[in-house]
C-alpha positions in Angstrom: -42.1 27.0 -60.5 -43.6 25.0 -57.5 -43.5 26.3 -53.7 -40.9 27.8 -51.9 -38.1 27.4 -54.8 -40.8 29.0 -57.2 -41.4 32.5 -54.8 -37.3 32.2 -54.4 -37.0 32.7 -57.9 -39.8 35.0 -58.7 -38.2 37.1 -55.7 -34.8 37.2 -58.0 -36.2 37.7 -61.0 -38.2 40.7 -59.9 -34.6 42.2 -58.7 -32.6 41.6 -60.9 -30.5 38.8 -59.0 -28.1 36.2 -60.9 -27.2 34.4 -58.1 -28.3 34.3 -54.4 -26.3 32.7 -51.5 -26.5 32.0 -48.0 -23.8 31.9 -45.7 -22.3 31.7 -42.4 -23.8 30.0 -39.0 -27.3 29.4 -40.4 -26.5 28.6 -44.1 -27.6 25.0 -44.4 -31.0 25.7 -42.6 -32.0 28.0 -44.7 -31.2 26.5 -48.1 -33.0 23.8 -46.1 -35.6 25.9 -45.6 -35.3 27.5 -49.3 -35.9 24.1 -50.8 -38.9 23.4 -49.3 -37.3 20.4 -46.2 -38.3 22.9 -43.3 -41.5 24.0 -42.5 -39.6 27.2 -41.1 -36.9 28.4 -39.7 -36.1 28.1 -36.0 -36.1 30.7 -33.6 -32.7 33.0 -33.4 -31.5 36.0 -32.7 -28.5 36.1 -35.3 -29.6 38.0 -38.6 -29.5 35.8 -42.0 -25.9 36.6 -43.7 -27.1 36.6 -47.9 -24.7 37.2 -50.4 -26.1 38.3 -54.1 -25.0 38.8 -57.5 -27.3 41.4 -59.9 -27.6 41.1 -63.5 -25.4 44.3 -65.2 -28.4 46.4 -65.8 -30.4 45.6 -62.3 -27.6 47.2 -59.6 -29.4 48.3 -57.3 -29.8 51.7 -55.6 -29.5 51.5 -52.3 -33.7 51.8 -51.9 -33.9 49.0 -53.9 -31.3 47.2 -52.0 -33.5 47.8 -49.1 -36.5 46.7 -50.6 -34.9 43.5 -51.7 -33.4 42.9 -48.3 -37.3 43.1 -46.5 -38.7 40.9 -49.4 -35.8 38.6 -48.0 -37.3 39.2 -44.7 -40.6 38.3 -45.6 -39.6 35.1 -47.9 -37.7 33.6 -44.7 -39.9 34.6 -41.9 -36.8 36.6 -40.4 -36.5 39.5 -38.0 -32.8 40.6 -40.1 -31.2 39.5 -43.6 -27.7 40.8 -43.5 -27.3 41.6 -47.3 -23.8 41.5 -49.3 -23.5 42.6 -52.7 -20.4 40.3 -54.0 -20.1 42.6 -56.5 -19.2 44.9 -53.5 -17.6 42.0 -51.2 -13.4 42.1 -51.0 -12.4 38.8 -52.5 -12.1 36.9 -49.3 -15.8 38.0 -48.3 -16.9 36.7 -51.8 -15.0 33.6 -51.2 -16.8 33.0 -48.4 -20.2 33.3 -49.9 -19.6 31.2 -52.9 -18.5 28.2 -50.3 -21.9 29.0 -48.7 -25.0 27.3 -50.1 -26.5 28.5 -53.5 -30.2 29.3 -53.0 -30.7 30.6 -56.8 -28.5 30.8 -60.1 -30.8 32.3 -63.1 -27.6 31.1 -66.0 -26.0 28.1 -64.0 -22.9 28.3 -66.6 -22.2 32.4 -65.7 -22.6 31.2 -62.0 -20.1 28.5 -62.5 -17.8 30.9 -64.8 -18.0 33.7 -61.8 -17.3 31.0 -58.6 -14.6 30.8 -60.8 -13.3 33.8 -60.9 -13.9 34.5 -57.2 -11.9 31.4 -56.2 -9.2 32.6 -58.9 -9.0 35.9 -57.4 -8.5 35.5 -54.0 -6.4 32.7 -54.8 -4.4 35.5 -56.5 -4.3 37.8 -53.5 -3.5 34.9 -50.8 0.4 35.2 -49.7 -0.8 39.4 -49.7 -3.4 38.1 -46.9 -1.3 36.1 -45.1 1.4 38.3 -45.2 -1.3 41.4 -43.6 -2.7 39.0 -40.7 0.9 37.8 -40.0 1.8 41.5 -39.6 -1.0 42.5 -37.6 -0.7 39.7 -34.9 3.0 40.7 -34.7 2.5 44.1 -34.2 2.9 44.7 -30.2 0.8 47.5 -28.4 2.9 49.3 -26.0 
């Protein structure tokens, strides 16, 4: 392990982490960033949205949770990493973090097998959201 990917997956490993994603506005900058092509991140106020997957016996309590969010902090330089637990996400939330960018998969065929599932289960669940937002823009405030 060479670099930035090497302390990535140190980071990971130390916590427990199967997979690690990035997401939303600033996603492609940081796995940019992750992998080494940028010397460092620009200058923003937005926090870093990170979604992660822990191994079965690595859950964390919420003081490591914390502790793995500031390593976060430290690996990217930020002021804020937003942290999401897909194993905590609703399936639209995880769905949105697995079409982010991967930083880190430890078993590359369980993070294939569990996109997978994601994609499968809020494919499942898609007229039921359609048919909520459709009924909350039609409801009328007096």
């Amino acid at each position: 392990m060479a670099g930035r990917t090497g302390q990535l997956e140190s980071i990971c490993d130390e916590y427990g982490v199967r997979e690690l994603y990035s997401f939303g506005s600033k996603s492609g900058e940081i796995c940019r960033f992750a992998r080494g092509e940028l010397p460092a991140l620009a200058e923003s106020p937005s926090d870093i949205d990170i979604g992660a997957r822990f191994r079965r016996d690595a859950y964390p309590s919420p003081r490591i949770k914390v502790e793995f969010g500031f390593a976060l902090e430290d690996f990217f330089g930020a002021g804020s990493v937003d942290l999401v637990l897909l194993e905590d996400a609703s399936p639209f939330l995880a769905l949105e973090i697995i079409r982010g960018e991967l930083l880190y998969a430890g078993d590359p065929d369980d993070q294939a097998r569990y996109e997978l599932y994601v994609m499968a289960r809020a494919g499942d669940l898609m007229y039921y959201e359609r048919e909520r937002r459709r009924n909350n823009l039609a409801v009328r405030v007096p």
